[in-house]
C-alpha positions in Angstrom: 195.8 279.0 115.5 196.6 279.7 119.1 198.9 283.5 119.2 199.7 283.5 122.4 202.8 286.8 122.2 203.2 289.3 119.4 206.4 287.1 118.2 203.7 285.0 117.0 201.8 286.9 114.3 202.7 286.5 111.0 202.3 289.8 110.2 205.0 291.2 112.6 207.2 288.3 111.7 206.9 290.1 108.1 207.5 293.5 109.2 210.3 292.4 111.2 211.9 290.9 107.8 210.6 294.3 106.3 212.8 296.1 108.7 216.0 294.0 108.4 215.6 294.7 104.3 215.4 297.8 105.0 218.3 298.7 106.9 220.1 296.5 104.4 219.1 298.5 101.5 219.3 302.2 102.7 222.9 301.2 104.9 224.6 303.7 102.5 221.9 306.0 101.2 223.3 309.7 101.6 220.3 311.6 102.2 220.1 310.9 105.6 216.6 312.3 106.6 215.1 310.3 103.4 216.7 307.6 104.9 215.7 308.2 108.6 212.3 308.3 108.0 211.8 305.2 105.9 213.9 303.6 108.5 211.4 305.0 111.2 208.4 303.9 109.4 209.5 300.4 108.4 209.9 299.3 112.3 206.8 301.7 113.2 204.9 298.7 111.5 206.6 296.1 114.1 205.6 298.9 117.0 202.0 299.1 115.9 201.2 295.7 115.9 202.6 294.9 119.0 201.0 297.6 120.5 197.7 296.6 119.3 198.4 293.2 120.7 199.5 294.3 124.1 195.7 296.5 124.0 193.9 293.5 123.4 194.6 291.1 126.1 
């Protein structure tokens, strides 16, 4: 298998559907810092990985 961006990963291609779930299910949540930092920590996943890809070429 020949991963030639970060789009390619499989891994970030599941956190990015992580994320959109995400959003979708805390849209109306009323605590808003709960919601903020799951929010924050669902696309840190996507950020890591492509940050550890980015290191490595």
């Amino acid at each position: 298998m020949n991963i030639n961006k970060f789009e390619d990963i499989i891994s970030w291609q599941k956190s990015k559907v992580l994320v959109l779930f995400t959003y979708k299910l805390f849209e109306y949540h009323k605590d808003f810092g709960f919601r903020n930092q799951i929010l924050r920590t669902s696309v840190s996943v996507m950020n890591n990985i492509t940050e550890g890809f980015i290191k490595n070429l």
